[in-house]
VOGU-3710 file (C-alpha; in Angstrom, 3 decimals, decimal comma):
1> xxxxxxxxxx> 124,282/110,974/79,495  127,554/110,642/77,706  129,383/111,165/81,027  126,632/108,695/83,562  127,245/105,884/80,359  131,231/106,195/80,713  131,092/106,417/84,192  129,460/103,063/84,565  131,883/101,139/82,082  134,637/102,040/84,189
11> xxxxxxxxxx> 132,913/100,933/87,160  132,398/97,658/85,646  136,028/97,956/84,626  137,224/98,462/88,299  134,904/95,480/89,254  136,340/92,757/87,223  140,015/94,494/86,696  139,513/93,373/83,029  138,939/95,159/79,689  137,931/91,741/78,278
21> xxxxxxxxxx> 135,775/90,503/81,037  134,159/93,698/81,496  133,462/94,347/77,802  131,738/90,589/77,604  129,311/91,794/80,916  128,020/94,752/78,876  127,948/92,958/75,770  130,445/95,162/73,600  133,572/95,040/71,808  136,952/95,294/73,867
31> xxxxxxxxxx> 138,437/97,639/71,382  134,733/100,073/71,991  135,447/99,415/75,661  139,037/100,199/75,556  138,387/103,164/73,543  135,693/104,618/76,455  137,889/104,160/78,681  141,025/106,697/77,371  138,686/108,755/76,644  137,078/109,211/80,043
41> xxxxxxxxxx> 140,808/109,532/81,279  141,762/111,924/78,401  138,441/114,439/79,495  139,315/114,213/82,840  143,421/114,998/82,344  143,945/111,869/85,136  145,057/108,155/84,380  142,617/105,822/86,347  143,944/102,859/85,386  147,229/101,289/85,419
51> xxxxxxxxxx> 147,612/98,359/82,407  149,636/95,743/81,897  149,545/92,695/79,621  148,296/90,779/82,399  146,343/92,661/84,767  144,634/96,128/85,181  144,882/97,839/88,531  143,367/101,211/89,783  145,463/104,111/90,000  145,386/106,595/92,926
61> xxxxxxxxxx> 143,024/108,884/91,307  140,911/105,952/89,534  140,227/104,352/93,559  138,989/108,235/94,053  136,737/107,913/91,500  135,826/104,452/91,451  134,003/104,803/95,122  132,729/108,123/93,780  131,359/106,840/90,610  130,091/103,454/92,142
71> xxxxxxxxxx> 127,580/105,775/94,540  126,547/107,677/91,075  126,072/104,991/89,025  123,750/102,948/91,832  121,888/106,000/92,426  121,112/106,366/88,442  119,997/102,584/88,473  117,770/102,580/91,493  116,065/106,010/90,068  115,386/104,289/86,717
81> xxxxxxxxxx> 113,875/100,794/88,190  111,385/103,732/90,016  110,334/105,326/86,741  110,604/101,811/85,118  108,159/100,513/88,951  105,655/103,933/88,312  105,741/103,084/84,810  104,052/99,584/84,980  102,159/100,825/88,425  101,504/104,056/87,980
91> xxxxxxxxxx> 100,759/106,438/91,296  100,884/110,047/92,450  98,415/112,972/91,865  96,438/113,766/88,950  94,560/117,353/88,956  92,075/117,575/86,481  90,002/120,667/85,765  86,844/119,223/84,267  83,548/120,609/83,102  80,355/120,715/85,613
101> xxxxxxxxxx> 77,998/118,891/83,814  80,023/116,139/81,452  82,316/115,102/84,553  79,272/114,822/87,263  76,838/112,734/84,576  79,796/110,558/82,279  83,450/111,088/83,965  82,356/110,446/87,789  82,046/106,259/87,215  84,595/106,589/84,741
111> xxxxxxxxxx> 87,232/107,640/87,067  85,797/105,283/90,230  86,644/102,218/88,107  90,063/103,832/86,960  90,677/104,240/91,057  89,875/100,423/91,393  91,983/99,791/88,747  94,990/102,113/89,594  95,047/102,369/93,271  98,046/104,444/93,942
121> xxxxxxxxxx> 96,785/107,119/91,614  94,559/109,848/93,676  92,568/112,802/92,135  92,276/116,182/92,483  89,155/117,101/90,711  88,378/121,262/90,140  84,930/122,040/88,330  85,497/124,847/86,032  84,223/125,529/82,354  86,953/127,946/81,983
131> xxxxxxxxxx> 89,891/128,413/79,753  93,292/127,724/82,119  96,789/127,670/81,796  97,492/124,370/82,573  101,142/125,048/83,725  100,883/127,641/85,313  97,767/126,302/87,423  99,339/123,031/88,096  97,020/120,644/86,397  97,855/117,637/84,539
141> xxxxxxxxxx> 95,008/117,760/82,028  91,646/119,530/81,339  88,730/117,781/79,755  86,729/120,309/77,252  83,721/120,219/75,593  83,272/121,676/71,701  86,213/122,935/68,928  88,966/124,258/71,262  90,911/127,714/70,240  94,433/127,216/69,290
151> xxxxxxxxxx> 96,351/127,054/71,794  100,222/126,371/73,190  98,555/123,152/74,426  98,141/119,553/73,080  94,539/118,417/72,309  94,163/115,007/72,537  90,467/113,597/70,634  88,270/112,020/73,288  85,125/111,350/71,405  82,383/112,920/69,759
161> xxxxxxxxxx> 79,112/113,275/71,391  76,224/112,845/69,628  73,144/114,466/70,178  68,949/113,829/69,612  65,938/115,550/70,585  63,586/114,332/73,443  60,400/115,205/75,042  58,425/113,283/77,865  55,306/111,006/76,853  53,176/113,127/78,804
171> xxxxxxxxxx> 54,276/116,411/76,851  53,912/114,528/73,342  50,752/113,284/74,833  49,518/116,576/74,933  51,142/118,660/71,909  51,217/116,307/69,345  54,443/114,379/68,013  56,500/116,130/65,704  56,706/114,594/62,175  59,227/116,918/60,660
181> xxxxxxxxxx> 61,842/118,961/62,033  59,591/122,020/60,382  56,989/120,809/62,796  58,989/122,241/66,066  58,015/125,634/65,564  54,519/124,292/66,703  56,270/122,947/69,699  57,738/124,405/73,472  61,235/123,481/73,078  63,632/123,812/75,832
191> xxxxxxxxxx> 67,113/125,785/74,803  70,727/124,837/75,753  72,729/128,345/76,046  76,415/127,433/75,767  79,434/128,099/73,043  78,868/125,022/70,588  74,663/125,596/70,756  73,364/128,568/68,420  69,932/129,714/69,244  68,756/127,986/65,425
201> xxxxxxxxxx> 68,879/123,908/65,822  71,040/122,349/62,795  69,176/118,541/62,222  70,431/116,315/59,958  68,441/114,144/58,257  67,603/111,102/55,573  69,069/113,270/52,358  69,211/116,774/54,048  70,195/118,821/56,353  68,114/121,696/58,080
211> xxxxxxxxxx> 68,251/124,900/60,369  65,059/125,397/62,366  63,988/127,995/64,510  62,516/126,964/67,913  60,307/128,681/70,093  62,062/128,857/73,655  60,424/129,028/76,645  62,732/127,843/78,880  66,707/128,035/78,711  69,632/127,178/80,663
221> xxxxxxxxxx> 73,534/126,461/80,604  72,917/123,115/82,624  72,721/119,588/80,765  70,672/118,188/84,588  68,368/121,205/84,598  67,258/121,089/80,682  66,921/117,046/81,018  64,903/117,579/84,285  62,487/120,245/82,649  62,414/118,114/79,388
231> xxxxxxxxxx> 61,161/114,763/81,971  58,811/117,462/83,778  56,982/118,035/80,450  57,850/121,662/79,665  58,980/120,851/76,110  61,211/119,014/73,830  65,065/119,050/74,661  68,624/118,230/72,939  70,355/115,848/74,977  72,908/113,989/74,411
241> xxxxxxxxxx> 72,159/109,723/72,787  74,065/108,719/76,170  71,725/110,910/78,458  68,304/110,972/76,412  69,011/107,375/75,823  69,250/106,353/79,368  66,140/107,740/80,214  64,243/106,667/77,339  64,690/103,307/78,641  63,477/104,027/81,447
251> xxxxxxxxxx> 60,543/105,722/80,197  61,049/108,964/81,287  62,096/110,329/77,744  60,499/109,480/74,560  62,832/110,090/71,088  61,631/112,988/69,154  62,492/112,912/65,285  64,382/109,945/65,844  65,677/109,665/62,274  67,252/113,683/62,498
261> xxxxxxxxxx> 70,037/113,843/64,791  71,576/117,178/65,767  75,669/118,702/66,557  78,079/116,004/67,073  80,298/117,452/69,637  83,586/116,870/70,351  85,213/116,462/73,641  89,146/116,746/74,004  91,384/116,294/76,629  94,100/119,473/76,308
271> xxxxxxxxxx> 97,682/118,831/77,773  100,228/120,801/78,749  102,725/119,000/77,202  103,155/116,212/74,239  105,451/114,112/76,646  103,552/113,044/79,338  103,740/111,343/82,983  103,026/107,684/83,045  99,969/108,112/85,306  98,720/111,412/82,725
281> xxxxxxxxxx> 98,860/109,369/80,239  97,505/105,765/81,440  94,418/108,016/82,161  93,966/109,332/78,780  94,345/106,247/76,768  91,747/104,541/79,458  89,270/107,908/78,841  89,717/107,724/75,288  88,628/103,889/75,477  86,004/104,353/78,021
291> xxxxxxxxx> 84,205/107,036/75,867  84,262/105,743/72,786  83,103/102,405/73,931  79,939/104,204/75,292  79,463/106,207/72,135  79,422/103,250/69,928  76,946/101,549/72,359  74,200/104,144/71,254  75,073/104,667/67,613
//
């Protein structure tokens, strides 16, 4: 950078044929400027300029260089106003590996009104629960659900997910509504099978905090298919406030133990570096905002 900053002091130089005039366009001392200068000549063994106490003029060899250095130095500035253009309107490719579920239900609108907003920015988008190697798979970021292993990678907080039990009013209709988390082993509850979900439930309540056991009739690794069993009546389900909430409004969901509220899972975004693309990094901050925004909506 050393050499690209000297080269375009003498350029200026060899524009106005002045030390002083030179030195006031980049805003520096003439002695600084002066200094540069013999020093760029001393590195490169030549004399570029030829000085007088009136008047600079280019030597042979500084003519050479000032046509080579000119190209250089325009090249350098045009390639920084397009990082300084993709800065302030970002564009290019993001490819995301993201997980089934969170991406189809939460992430999908998320990144439409991100497209409206960035329109030169396109998506790749691979479905994949999956540990990858970033880098070495070519994607910009992953999104992850639950306490991540440590890893070469940067984990960026997205939010955490909080989660509530729910049953349909025909189901509650029928068994009973529980009073008391020890009350579920009376009840068909419907099981999430993943990494962050043991087969025990962990509620936590006004003053404590308990581990039931639940009698399972019906399991699955899919947030859709345990909400769509849990609105068919075949038991009471953990789902997500965002999820469970949505369809409690709408009456297909009723809040079970409303007052006990299970895991609060968190959901990163792991990078494969700590310096990141423009675009990479617009996208975060905007995710980050997005979700936690939503969280806060539901308590």
């Amino acid at each position: 950078m050393d050499v690209l900053r000297d080269m375009a002091l003498f350029v200026e130089v060899a524009k106005t044929k002045s030390i002083k005039k030179a030195a006031e366009a980049l805003s520096m001392p003439d002695s600084t400027l002066s200094r540069r200068i013999t020093g760029l000549e001393r590195s490169l063994g030549l004399r570029l300029l030829n000085r007088s106490t009136r008047r600079i003029s280019l030597t042979e060899a500084g003519m050479t260089y000032f046509t080579q250095c000119q190209q250089i130095v325009e090249a350098a500035k045009l390639a920084q106003e397009q990082l300084k253009e993709m800065v302030e309107s970002p564009q290019g490719l993001l490819r995301l590996s993201l997980p089934v579920d969170f991406s189809t239900l939460f992430l999908a609108p998320m990144i439409g009104d991100f497209l409206r907003l960035y329109p030169k920015i396109t998506f790749d988008l691979q479905l994949s629960e999956n540990w990858l190697d970033l880098a070495q798979e070519g994607f910009d970021l992953s999104i992850r659900i639950g306490q991540q292993p440590d890893s070469t990678m940067t984990a960026r907080h997205i939010a955490d997910i909080r989660y509530g039990l729910y049953a349909s009013p025909d189901y509650l209709h029928s068994a009973g509504t529980p009073k008391h988390p020890r009350d579920l082993a009376d009840h068909t509850c419907i099981r999430m099978v993943c990494p962050h979900w043991d087969e025990t439930w962990t509620l936590a309540g006004p003053g404590e905090v308990m581990r039931v056991n639940v009698n399972t009739r019906v399991s699955a690794n899919n947030v859709a298919l345990v909400r769509r069993f849990a609105i068919l009546g075949a038991g009471i389900a953990p789902l997500d406030q965002l999820l469970g909430g949505e369809d409690a409004k709408a009456g297909r969901l009723t809040p079970v133990l409303p007052e006990w509220k299970l895991n609060r899972i968190p959901v990163f975004a792991l990078l494969p570096a700590k310096v990141l693309p423009a675009k990479t990094r617009i996208f975060v901050e905007f995710l980050v905002s997005r979700m936690r925004k939503l969280v806060a909506e539901v308590g």
